[in-house]
C-alpha positions in Angstrom: -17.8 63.7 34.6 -14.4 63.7 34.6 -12.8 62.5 31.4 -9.0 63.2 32.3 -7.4 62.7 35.6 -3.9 63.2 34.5 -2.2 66.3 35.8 -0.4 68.9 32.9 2.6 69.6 36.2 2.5 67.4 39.5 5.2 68.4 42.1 6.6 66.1 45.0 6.7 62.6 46.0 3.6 62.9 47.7 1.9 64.4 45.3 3.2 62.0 43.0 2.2 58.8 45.1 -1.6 60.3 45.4 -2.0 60.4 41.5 -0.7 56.7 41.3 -3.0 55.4 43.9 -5.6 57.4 42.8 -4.9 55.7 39.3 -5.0 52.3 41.0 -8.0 52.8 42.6 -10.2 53.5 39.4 -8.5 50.8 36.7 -6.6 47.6 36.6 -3.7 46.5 34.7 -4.8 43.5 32.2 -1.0 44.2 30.4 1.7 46.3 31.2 4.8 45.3 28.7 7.6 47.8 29.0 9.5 46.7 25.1 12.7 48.9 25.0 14.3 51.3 26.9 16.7 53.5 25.5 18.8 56.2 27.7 21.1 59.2 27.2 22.3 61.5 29.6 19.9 61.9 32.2 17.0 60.6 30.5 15.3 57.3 30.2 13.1 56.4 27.7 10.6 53.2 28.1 8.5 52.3 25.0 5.8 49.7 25.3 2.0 48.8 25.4 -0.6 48.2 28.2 -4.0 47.4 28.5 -6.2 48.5 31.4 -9.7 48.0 32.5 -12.3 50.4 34.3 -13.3 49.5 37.8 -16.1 51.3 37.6 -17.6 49.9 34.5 -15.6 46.7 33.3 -14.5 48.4 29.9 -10.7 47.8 29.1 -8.4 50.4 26.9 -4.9 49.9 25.1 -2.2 51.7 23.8 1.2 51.7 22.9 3.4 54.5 25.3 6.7 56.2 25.6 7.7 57.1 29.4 10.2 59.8 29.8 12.0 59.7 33.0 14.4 62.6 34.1 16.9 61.1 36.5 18.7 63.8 38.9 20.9 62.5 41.8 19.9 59.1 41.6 16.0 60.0 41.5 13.3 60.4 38.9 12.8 64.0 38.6 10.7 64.4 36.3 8.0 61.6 34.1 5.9 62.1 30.7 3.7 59.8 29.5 2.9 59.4 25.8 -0.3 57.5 24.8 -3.7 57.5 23.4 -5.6 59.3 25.7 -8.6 59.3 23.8 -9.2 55.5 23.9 -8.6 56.1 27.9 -11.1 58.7 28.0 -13.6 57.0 26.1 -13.2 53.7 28.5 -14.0 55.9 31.1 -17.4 57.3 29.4 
């Protein structure tokens, strides 16, 4: 079983867009509240908290998160996510 489907380095748009739907097809978002968002220079910082539930087996998760966006020429070049990927993982189990 796969416990973590969350890349360490993902390149490209379409590579990017694939990882999303893939998310989308395994879970649902119950909550998704974006709380602050701070930026400086070319970064973006959203802090918030979401709760998802499994398709697969009907178990939700939450967690607070911090999203890190790079922005270069107008674009997001780069994301991080910061969250509890344990209680993820064990929704998933």
């Amino acid at each position: 079983m796969r416990t973590c489907l969350l890349p360490a380095s993902d390149r490209g748009a379409a590579r990017s867009a694939s990882f999303f739907s893939t998310l989308a097809s395994l879970q649902d978002a119950r909550s998704f509240e974006p709380r602050e968002f701070i930026a400086q220079g070319d970064k973006v910082v959203v802090l918030g908290h979401y709760v998802w539930q499994v398709k697969a087996n009907g178990r939700t998760y939450e967690s607070d998160f911090a999203h890190v966006f790079t922005v270069r020429g107008g674009q997001i070049g780069a994301f991080h996510e910061y969250t509890d990927t344990a209680a993820g993982a064990n929704a998933f189990r």
